[in-house]
Backbone as JSON Lines, residues from 0, in Angstrom:
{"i":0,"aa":"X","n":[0.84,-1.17,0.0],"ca":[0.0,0.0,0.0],"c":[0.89,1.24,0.0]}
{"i":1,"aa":"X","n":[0.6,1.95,-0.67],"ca":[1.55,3.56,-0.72],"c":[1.11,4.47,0.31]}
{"i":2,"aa":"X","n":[2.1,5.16,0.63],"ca":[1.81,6.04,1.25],"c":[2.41,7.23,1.35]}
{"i":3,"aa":"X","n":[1.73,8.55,1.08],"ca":[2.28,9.52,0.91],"c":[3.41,9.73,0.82]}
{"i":4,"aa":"X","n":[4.35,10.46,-0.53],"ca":[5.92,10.27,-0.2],"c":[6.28,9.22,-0.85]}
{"i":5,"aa":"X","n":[5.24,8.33,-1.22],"ca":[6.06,6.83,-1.25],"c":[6.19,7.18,-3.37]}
{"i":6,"aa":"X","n":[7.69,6.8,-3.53],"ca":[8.0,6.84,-5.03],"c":[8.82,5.69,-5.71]}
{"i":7,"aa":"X","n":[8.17,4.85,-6.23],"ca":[8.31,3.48,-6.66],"c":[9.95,3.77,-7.88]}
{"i":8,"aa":"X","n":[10.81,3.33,-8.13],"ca":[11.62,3.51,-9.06],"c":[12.45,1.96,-9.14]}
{"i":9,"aa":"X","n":[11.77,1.63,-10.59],"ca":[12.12,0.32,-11.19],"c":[12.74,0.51,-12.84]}
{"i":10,"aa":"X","n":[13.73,-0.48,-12.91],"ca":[14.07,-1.4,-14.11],"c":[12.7,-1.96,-15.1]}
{"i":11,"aa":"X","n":[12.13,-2.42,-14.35],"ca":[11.14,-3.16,-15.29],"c":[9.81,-3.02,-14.27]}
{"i":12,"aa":"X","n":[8.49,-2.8,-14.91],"ca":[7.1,-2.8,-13.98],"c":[6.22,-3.93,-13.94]}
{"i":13,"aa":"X","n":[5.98,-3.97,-12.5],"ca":[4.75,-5.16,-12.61],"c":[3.8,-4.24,-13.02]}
{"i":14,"aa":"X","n":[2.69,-5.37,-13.86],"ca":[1.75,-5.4,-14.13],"c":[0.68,-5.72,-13.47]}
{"i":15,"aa":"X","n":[-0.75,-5.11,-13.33],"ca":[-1.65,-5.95,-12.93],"c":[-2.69,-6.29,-14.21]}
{"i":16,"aa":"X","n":[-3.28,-7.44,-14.16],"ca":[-3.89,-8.27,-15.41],"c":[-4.62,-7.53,-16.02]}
{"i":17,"aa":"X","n":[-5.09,-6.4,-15.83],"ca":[-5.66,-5.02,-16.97],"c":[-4.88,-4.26,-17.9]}
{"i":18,"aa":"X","n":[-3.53,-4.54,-17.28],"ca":[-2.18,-4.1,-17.81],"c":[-1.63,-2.58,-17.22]}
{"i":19,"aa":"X","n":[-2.42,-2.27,-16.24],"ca":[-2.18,-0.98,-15.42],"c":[-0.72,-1.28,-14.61]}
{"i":20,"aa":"X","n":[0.13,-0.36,-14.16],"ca":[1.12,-0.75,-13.43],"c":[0.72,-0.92,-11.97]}
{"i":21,"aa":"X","n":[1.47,-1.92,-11.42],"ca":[1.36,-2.29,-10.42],"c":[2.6,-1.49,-8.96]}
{"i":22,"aa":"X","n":[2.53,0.09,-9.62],"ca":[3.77,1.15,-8.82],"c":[2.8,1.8,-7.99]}
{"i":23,"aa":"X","n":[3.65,2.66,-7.52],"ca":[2.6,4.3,-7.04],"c":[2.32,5.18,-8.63]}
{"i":24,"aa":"X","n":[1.21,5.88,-8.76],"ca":[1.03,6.7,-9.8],"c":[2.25,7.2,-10.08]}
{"i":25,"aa":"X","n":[2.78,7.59,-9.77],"ca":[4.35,8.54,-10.43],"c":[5.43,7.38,-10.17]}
{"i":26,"aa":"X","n":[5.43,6.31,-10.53],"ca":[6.72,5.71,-10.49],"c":[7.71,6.29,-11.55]}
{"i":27,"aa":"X","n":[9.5,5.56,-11.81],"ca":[10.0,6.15,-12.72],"c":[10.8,4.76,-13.41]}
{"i":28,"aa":"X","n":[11.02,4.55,-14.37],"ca":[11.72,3.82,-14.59],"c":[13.49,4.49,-14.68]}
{"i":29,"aa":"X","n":[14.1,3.67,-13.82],"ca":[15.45,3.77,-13.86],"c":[16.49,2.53,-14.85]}
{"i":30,"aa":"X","n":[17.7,2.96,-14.62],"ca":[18.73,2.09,-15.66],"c":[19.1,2.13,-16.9]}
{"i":31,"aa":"X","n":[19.3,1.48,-17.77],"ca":[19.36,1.43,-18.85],"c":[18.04,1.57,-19.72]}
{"i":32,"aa":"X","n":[17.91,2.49,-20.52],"ca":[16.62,3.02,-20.95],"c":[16.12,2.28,-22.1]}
{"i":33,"aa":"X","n":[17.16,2.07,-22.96],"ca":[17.0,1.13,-23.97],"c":[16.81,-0.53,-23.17]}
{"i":34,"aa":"X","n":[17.01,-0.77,-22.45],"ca":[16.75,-1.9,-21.6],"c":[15.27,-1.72,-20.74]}
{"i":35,"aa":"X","n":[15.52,-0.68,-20.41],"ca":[13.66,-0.69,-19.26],"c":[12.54,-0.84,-20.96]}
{"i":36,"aa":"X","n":[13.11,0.34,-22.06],"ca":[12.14,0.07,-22.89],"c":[11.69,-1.19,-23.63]}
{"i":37,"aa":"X","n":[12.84,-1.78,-24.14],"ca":[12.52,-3.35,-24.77],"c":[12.05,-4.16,-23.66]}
{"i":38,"aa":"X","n":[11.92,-4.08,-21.94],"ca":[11.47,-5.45,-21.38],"c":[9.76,-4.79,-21.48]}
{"i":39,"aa":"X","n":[9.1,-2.97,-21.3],"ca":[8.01,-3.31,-21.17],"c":[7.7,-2.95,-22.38]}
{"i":40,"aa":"X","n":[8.37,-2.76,-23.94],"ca":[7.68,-3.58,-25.25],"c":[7.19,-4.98,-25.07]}
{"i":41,"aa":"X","n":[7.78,-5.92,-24.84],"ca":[7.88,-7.21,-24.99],"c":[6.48,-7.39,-23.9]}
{"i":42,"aa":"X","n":[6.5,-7.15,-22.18],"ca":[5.77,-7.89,-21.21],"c":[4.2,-7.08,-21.83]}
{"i":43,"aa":"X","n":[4.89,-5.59,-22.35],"ca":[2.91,-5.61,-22.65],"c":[2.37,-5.74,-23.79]}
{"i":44,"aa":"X","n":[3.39,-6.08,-24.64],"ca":[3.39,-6.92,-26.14],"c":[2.07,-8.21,-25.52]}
{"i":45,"aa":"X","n":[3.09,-9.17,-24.74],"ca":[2.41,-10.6,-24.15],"c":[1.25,-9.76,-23.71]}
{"i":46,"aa":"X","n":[1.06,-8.89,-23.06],"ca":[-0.45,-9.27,-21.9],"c":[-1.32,-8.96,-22.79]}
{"i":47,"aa":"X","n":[-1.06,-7.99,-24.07],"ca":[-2.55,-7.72,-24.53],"c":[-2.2,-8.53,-25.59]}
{"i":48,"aa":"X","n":[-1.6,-9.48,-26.17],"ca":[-1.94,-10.12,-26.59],"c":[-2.98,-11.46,-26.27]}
{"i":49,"aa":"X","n":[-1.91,-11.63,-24.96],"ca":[-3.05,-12.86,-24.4],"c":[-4.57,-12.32,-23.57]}
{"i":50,"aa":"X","n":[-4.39,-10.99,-23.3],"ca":[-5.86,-10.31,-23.11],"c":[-6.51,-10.58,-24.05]}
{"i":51,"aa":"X","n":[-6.12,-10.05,-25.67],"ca":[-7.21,-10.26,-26.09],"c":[-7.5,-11.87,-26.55]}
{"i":52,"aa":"X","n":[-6.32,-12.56,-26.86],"ca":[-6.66,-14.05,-26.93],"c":[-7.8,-14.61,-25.52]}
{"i":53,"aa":"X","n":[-7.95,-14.28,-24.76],"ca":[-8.82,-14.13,-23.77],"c":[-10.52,-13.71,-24.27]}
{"i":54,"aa":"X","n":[-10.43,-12.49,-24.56],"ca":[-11.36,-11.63,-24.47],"c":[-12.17,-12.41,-26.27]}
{"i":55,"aa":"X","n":[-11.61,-13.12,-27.32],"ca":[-12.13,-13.69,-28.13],"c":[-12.03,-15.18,-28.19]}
{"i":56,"aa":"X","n":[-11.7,-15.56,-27.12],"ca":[-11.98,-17.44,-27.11],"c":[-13.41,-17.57,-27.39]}
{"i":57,"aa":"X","n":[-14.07,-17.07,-27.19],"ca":[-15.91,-17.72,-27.55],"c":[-15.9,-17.76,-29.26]}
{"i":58,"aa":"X","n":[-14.83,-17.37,-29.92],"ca":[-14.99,-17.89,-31.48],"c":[-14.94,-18.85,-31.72]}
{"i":59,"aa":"X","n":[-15.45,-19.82,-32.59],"ca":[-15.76,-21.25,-32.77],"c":[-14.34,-21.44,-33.02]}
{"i":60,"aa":"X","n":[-13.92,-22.83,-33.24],"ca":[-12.47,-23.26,-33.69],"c":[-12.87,-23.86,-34.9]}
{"i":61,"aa":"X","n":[-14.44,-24.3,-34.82],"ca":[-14.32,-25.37,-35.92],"c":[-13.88,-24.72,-37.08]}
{"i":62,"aa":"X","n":[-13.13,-25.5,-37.95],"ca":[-12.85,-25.09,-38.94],"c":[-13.05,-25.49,-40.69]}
{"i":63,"aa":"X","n":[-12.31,-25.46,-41.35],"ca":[-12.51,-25.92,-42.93],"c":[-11.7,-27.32,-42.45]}
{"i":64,"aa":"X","n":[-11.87,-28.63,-43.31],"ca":[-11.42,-29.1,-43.51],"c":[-10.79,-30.25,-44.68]}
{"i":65,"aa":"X","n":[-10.9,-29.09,-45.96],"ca":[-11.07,-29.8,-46.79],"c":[-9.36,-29.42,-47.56]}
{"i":66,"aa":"X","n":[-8.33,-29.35,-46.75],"ca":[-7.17,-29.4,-46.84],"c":[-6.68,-28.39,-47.42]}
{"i":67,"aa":"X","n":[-7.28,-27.23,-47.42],"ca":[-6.3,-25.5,-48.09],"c":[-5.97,-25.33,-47.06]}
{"i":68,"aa":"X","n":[-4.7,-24.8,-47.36],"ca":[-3.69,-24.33,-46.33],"c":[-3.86,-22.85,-45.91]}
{"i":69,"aa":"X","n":[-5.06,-22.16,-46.08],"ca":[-5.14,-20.76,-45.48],"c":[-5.81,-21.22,-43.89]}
{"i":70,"aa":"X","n":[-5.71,-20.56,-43.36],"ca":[-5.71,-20.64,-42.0],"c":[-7.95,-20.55,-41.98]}
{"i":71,"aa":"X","n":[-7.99,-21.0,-40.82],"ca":[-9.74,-20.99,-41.16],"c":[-10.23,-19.5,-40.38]}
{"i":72,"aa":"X","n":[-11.46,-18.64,-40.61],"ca":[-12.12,-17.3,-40.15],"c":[-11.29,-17.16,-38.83]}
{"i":73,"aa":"X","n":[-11.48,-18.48,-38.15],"ca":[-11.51,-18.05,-36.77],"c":[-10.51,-18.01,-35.97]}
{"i":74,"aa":"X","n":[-9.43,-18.84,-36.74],"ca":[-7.59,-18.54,-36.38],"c":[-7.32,-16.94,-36.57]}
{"i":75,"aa":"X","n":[-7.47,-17.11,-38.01],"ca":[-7.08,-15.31,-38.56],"c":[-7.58,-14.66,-37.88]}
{"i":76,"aa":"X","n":[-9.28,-14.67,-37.53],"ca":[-9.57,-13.4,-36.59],"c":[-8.53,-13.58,-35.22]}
{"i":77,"aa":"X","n":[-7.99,-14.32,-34.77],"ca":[-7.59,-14.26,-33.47],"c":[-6.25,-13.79,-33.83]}
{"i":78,"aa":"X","n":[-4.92,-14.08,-34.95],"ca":[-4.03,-13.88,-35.22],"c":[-4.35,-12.38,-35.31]}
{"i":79,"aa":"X","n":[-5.24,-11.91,-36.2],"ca":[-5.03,-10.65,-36.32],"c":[-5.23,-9.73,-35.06]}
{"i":80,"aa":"X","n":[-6.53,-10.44,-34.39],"ca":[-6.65,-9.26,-33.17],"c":[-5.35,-8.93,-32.22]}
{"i":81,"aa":"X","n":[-4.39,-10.5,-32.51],"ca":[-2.75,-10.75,-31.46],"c":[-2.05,-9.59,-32.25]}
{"i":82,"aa":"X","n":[-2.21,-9.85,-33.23],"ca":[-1.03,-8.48,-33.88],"c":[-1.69,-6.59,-33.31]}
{"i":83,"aa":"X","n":[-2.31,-6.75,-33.81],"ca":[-3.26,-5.2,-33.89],"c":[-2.77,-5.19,-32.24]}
{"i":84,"aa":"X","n":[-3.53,-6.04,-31.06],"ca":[-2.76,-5.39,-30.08],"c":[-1.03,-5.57,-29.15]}
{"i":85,"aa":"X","n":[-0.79,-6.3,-29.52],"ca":[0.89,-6.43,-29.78],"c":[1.13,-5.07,-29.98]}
{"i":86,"aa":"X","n":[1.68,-4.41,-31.52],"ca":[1.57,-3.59,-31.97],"c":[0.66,-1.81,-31.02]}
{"i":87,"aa":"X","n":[-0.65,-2.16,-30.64],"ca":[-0.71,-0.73,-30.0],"c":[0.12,-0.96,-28.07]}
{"i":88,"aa":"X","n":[0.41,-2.16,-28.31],"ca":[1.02,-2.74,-26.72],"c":[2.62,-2.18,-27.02]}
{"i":89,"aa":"X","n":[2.89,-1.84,-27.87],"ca":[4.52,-1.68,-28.02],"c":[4.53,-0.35,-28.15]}
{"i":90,"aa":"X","n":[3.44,0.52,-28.96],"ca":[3.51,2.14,-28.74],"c":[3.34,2.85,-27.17]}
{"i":91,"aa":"X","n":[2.37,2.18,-26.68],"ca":[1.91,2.35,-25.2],"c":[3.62,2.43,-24.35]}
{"i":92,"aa":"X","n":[4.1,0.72,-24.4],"ca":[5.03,0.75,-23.41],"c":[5.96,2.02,-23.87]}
{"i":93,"aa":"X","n":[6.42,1.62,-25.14],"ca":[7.76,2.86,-25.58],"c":[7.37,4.07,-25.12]}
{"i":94,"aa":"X","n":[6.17,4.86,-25.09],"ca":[5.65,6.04,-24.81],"c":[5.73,5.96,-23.12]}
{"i":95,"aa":"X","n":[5.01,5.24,-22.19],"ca":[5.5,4.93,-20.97],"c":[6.59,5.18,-20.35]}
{"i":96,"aa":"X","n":[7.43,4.34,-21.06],"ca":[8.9,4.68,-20.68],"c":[9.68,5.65,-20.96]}
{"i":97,"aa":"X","n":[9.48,6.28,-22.07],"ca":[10.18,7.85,-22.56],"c":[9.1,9.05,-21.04]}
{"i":98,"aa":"X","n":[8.3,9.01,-21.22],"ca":[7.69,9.38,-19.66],"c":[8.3,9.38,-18.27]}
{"i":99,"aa":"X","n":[8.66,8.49,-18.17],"ca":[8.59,7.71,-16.62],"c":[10.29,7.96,-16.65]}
{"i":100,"aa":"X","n":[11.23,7.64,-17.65],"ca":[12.6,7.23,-17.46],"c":[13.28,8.69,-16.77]}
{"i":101,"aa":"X","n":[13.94,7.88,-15.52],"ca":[14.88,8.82,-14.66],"c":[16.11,8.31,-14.69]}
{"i":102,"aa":"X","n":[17.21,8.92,-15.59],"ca":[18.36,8.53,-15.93],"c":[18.9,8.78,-14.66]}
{"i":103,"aa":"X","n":[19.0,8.07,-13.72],"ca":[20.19,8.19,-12.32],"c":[21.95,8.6,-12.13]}
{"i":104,"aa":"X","n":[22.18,8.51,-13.44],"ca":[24.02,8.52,-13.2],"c":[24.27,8.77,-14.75]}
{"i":105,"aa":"X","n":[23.85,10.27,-15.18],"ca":[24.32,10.83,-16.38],"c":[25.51,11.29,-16.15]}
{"i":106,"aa":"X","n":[26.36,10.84,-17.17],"ca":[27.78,10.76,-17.37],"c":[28.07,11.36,-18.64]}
{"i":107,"aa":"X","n":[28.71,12.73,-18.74],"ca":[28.76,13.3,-20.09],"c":[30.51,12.39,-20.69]}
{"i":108,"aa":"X","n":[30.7,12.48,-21.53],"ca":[32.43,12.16,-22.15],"c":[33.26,13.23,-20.87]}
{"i":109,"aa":"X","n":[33.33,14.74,-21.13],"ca":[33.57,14.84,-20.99],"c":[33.96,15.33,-19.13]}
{"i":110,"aa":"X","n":[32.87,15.1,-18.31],"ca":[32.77,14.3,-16.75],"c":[33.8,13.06,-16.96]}
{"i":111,"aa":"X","n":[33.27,12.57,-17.37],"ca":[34.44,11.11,-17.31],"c":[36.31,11.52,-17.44]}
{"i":112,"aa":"X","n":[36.25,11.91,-18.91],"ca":[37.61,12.41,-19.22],"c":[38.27,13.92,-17.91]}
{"i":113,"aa":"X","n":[37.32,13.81,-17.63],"ca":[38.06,15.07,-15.75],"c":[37.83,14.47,-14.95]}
{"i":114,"aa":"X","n":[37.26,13.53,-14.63],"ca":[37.14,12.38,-13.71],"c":[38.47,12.14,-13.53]}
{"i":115,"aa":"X","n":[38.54,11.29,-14.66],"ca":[40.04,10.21,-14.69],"c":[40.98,10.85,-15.02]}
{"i":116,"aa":"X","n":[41.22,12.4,-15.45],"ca":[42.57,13.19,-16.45],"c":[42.8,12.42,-16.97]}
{"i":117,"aa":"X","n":[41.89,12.16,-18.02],"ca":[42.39,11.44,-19.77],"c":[41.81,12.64,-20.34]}
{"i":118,"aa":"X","n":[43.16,12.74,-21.71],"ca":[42.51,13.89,-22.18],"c":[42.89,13.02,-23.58]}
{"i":119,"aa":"X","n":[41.67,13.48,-24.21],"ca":[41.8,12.95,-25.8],"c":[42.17,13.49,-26.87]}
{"i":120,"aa":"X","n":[42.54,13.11,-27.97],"ca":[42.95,14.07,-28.7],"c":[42.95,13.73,-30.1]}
{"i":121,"aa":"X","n":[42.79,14.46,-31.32],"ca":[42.19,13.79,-32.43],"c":[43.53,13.28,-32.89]}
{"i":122,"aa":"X","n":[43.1,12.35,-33.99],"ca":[44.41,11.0,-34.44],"c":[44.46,12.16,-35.9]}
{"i":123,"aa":"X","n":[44.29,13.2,-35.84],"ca":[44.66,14.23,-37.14],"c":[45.7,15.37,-36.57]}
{"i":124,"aa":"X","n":[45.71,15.72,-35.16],"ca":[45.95,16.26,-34.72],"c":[47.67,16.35,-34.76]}
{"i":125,"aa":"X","n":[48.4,17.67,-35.12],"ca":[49.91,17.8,-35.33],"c":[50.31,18.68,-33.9]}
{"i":126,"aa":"X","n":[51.38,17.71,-33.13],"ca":[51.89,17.9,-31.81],"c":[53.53,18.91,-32.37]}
């Protein structure tokens, strides 16, 4: 339970089975950004896919069986509804995460190179 003050900051988010996060409202995603983004492409890729594989099981299965190899009404409708939300499940997360992401330990080149006194210098460069 949250409580005032309370600020969730994760790598990757639980979900709850509606696909809402399972943080405080203002959580942030931390770490590697290209990493927080591809795990919640992928986990809310799966949920609304299998949401909606869920939400259209009452389509018959029966199918054709007189040996054409196109898939029968009621596969395709389900393949397609998996893609269509896959697909708005991967704009959602990417958008999420460009939101939420709190880069913790921005490191410019040149922080680093005064960090350590390395100083660089171009391979054109006449000493």
């Amino acid at each position: 339970m949250a409580h005032k003050g309370d600020h969730d900051r994760v790598v990757m988010a639980s979900l709850h089975p509606d696909g809402s996060p399972d943080q405080t409202d203002d959580f942030t995603y931390i770490g590697n950004k290209d990493f927080a983004k591809a795990a919640a492409v992928e986990q809310r890729k799966q949920q609304a896919v299998s949401a909606t594989d869920v939400e259209l099981r009452g389509v018959s299965n029966a199918g054709s069986t007189d040996g054409d190899s196109k898939p029968d009404a009621a596969v395709q409708k389900l393949v397609d509804a998996h893609e269509s939300a896959a697909k708005a499940a991967e704009s959602e997360a990417k958008a999420d995460v460009d939101k939420r992401f709190e880069d913790v330990a921005p490191r410019r080149e040149t922080e680093a190179r005064r960090d350590t006194g390395v100083e660089t210098t171009s391979s054109n460069s006449r000493r």
